[in-house]
C-alpha positions in Angstrom: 0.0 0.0 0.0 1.2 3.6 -1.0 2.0 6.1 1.3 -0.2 9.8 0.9 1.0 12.9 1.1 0.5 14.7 4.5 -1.6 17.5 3.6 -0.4 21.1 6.1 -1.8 24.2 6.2 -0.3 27.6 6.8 -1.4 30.7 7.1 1.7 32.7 6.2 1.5 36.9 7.1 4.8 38.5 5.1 6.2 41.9 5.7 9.3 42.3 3.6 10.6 45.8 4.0 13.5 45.0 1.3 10.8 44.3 -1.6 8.2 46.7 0.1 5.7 43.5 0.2 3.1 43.4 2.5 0.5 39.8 1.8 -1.2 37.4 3.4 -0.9 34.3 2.2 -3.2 31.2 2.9 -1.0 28.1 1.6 -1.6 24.6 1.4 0.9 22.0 1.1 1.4 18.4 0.8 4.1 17.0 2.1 5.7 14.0 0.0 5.9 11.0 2.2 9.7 11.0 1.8 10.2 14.9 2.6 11.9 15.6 6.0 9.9 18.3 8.0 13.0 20.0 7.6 12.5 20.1 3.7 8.9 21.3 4.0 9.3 24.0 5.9 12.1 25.5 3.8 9.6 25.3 0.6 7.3 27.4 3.1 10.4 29.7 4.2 11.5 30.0 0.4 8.2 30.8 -0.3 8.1 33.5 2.1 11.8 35.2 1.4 9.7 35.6 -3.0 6.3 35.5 -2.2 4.2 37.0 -4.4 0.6 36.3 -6.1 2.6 34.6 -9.2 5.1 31.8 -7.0 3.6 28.7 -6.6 4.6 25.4 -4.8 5.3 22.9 -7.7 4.7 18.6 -7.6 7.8 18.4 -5.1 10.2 15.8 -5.5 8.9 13.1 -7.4 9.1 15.5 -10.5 11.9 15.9 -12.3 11.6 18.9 -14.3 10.2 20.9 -12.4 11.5 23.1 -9.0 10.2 23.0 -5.5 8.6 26.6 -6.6 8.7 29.0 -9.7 7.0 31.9 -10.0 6.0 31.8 -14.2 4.6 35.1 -16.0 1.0 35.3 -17.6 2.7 34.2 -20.9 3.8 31.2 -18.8 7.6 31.8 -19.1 9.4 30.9 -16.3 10.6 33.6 -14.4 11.6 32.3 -10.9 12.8 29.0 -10.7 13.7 28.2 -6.3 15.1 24.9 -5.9 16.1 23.6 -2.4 19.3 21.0 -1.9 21.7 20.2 -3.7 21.3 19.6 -7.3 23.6 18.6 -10.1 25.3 20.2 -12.1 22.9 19.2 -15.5 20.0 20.5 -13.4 21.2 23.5 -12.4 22.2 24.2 -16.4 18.8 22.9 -17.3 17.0 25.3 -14.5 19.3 28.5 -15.8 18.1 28.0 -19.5 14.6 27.5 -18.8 14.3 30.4 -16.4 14.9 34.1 -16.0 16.3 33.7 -12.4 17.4 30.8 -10.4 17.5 30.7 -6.6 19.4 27.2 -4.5 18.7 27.1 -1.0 21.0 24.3 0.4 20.5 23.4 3.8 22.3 21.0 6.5 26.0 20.6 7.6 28.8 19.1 6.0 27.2 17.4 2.7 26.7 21.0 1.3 30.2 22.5 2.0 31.4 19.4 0.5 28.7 20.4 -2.4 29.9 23.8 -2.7 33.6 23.0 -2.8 32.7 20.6 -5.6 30.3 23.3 -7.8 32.1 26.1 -6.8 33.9 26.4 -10.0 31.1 24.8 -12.0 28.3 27.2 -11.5 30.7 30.3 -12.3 29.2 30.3 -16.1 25.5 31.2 -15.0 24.7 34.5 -14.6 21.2 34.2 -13.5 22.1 32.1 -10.6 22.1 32.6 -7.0 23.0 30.0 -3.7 22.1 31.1 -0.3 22.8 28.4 2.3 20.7 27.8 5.6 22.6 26.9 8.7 21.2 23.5 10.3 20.7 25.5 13.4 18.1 27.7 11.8 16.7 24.5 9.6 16.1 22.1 12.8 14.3 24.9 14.4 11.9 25.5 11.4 11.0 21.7 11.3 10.2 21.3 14.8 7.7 24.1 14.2 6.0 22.1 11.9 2.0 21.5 12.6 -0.5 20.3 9.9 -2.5 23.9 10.6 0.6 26.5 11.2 -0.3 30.7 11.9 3.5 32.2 10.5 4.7 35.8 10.7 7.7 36.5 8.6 9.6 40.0 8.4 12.3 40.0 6.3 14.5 44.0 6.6 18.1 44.3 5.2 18.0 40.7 4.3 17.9 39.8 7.8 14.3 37.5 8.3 12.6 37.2 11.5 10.3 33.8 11.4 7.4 33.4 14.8 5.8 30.4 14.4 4.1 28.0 17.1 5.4 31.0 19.4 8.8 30.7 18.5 10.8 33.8 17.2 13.8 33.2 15.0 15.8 35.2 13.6 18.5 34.8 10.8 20.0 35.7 7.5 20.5 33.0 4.9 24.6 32.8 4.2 24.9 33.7 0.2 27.6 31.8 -1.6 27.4 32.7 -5.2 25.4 35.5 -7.0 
């Protein structure tokens, strides 16, 4: 018998002072039955560092071509392509011709240095590509705030983001390795 997705709800309030973006978002996501909490809630967290009324959550893991969210314009280009891990190579070429902007958030400890050691030189060609890292401290703390209904205020000024959930405040700024 097949696992189902967990289905969570959040309602997500956003006040980014660095975009000037001020939304209330009511989300609903499924959570693949072999995504870590962890995982989850930095697809909500991504989501709220680029919300907007065009970024969507895509199929998740078990698709291959597409990102865990893009935001895509009314002519269905792909504009924002937010990918969390830590993804090849051929998938981060693929992901930089298909959209306008790519995003990597790679989370954890040691498996993503080593990554970035090893792409460091690789990814040097794309010039629509960003990596921000997420310190495991800051990624633990997310997934034990993870609830299937969730009421999350983030406030994000000078890049620094300050995430109450489940009344817990964190506060943080994602590392960036490579613009």
């Amino acid at each position: 018998m097949a696992l189902s997705a967990r289905i969570c709800k959040a309602d997500l309030n956003v006040v980014d002072m660095d975009r000037h973006y001020y939304q209330q978002h009511s989300l609903t996501i499924a959570q693949h039955p072999s995504e870590t909490n962890e995982r989850l809630m930095l697809r909500l967290l991504a989501f709220a560092l680029h919300a907007s009324d065009m970024l969507s959550f895509c199929k998740g893991i078990s698709t291959e071509d597409e990102p865990d969210l893009w935001q895509k314009s009314l002519s269905d280009e792909i504009e924002l392509w937010i990918e969390l891990g830590l993804p090849s190579e051929k998938r981060l070429k693929k992901a930089c011709g298909r959209a306008k902007k790519v995003i990597v958030y790679t989370y954890g400890t040691g498996s993503a240095d080593q990554w970035w050691k090893q792409m460091q030189s690789q990814v040097e060609r794309f010039d629509n590509l960003c990596i921000k890292h997420i310190d495991h401290t800051t990624s633990q703390v997310l997934a034990a705030a993870l609830g299937r209904t969730m009421d999350i205020q983030v406030s994000i000024q000078d890049e620094e983001v300050t995430w109450n959930c489940a009344e817990q405040t964190l506060s943080f700024v994602p590392a960036l390795l490579y613009i």
